[in-house]
C-alpha positions as CSV (number, residue, x, y, z in Angstrom):
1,X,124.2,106.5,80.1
2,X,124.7,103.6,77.4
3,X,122.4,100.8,76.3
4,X,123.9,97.6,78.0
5,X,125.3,94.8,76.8
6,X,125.0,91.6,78.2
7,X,124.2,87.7,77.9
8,X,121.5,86.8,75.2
9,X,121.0,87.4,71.5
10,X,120.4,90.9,70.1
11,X,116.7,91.5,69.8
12,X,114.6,94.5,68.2
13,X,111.9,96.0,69.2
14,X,110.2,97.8,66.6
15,X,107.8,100.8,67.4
16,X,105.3,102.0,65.0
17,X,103.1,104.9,65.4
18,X,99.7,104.4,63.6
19,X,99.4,106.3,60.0
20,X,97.6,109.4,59.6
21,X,93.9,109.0,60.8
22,X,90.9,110.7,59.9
23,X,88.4,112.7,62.2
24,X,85.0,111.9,60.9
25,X,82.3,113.5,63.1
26,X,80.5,111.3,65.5
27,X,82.7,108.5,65.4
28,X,84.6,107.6,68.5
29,X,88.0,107.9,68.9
30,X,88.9,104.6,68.6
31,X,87.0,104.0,65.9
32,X,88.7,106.4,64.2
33,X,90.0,105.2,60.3
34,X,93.1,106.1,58.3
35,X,92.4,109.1,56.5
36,X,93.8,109.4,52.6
37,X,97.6,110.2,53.7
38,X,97.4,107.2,56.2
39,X,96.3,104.9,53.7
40,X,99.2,106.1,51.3
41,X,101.9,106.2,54.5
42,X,101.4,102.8,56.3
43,X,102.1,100.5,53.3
44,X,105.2,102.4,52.5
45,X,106.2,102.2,56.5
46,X,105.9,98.3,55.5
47,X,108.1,98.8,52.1
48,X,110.3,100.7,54.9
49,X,110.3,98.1,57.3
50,X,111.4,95.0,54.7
51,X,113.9,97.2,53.1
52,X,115.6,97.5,56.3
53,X,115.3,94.2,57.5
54,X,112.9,94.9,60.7
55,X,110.4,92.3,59.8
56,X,109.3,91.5,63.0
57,X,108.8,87.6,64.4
58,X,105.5,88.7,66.1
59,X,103.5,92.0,66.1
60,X,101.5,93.6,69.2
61,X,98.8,95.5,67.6
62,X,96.3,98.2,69.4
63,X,92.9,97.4,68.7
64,X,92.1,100.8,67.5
65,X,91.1,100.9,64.1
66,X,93.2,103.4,62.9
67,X,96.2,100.9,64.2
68,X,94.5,98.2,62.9
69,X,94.8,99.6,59.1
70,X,97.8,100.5,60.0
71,X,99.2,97.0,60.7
72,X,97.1,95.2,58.0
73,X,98.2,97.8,55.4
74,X,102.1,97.4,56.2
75,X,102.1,94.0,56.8
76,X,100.2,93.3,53.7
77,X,104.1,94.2,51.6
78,X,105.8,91.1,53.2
79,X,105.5,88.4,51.6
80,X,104.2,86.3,55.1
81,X,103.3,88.6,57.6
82,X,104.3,87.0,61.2
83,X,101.5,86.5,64.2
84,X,99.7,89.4,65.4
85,X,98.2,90.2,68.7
86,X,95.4,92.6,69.2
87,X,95.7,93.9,72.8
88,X,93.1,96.1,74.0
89,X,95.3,97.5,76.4
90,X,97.6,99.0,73.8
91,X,95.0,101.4,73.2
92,X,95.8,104.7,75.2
93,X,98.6,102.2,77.3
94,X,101.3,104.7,79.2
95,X,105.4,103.5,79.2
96,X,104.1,100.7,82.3
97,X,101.2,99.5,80.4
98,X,103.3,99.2,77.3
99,X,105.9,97.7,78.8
100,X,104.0,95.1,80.1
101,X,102.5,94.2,77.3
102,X,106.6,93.9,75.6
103,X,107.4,91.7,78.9
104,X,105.0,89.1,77.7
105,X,106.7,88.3,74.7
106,X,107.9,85.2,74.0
107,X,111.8,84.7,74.5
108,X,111.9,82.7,71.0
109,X,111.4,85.9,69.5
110,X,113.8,88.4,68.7
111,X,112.0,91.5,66.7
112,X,109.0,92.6,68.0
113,X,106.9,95.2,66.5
114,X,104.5,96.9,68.5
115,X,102.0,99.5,66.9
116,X,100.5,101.7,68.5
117,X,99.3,105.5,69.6
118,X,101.5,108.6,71.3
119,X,102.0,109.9,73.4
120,X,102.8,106.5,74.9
121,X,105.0,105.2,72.1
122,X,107.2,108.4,72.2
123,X,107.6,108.4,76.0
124,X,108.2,104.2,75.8
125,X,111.0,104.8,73.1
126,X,112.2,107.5,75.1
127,X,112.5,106.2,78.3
128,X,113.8,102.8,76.9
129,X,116.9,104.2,74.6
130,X,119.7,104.4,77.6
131,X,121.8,105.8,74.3
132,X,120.7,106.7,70.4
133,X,123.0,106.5,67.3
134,X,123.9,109.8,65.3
135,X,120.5,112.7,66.6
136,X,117.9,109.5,67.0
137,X,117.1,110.4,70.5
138,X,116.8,114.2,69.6
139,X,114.7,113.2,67.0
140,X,112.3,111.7,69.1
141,X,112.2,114.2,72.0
142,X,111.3,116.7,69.6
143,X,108.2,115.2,67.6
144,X,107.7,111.4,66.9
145,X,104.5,111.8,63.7
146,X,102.1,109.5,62.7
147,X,103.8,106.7,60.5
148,X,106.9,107.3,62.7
149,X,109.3,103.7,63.0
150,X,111.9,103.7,65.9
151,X,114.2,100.9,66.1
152,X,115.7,99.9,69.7
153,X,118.1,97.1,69.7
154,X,119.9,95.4,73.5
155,X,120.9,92.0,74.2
156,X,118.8,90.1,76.7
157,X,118.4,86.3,77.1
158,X,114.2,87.0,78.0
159,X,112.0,90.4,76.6
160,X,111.4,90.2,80.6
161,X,115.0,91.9,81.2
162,X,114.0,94.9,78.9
163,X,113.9,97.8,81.4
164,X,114.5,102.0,81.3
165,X,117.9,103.2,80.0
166,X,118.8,99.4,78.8
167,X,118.4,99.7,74.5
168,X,120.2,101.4,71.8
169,X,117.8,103.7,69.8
170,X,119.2,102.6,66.4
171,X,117.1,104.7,64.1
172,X,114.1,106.7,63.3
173,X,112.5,106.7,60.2
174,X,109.1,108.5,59.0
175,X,108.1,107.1,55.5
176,X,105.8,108.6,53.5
177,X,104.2,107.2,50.5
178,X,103.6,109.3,47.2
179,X,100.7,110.8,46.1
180,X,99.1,109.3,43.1
């Protein structure tokens, strides 16, 4: 199976898995912060994310905390971060959930980032990408880690006609910031 092409512009839609969070003891899980390698990761995914020219015209956020940090510590390397939404439902969302959440975008906007928590974001990317370039899909099916970015392009005159098998998984990146 291929990604389609068809009427509309070529949109993005950008999927970020939150950075490395921490586990401190009696906090709930989704007030769970970014540990020390989080905190290093997610500003480089945002170096990563500029650098390739995937800075999104709106972001979905969850409103977990560790996605949260996530999104205010990559956003924070752009010069002007665009809108953000913080949906509660993001937050342990499943490929139907998520994917309502992407049908509600706008049609004025062409990349969308969404951040947010596996295993949902795997399986979403997964069962989006009808086709991957060079081993992207491979890449994904066999572990998609905290700070991971996955790129899906397909042409589509609303975010409405984004459906299972119908996007190219473009890439797969996992940057990691430096220790200091």
């Amino acid at each position: 199976m291929t990604a389609r092409t068809g009427a509309g512009p070529l949109r993005r839609l950008v999927v970020l898995r939150h950075a490395k969070s921490a586990w401190p003891e009696g906090v709930a899980d989704h007030d769970r912060p970014l540990g020390p390698r989080g905190r290093r990761d997610a500003p480089e995914a945002g170096r990563t994310l500029a650098a390739s020219d995937l800075l999104p015209d709106l972001a979905l956020c969850s409103t977990a905390v560790r996605a949260r940090q996530t999104w205010e510590l990559a956003s924070a390397q752009w010069g002007t971060p665009p809108t953000v939404r913080l949906d509660p439902k993001l937050y342990g969302a499943d490929v139907p959930e998520l994917l309502a959440a992407v049908h509600e975008t706008p049609p004025e906007v062409v990349t969308l980032l969404l951040v947010g928590h596996n295993p949902g974001l795997e399986e979403l990317v997964l069962t989006l990408a009808g086709d991957s370039l060079d081993d992207a899909l491979d890449e994904v099916r066999v572990k998609f880690p905290t700070s991971a970015i996955a790129v899906l392009t397909w042409h589509g005159t609303s975010w409405q006609a984004l459906e299972p098998g119908t996007a190219l998984l473009t890439s797969v990146m996992v940057p990691r910031g430096r220790m200091r």
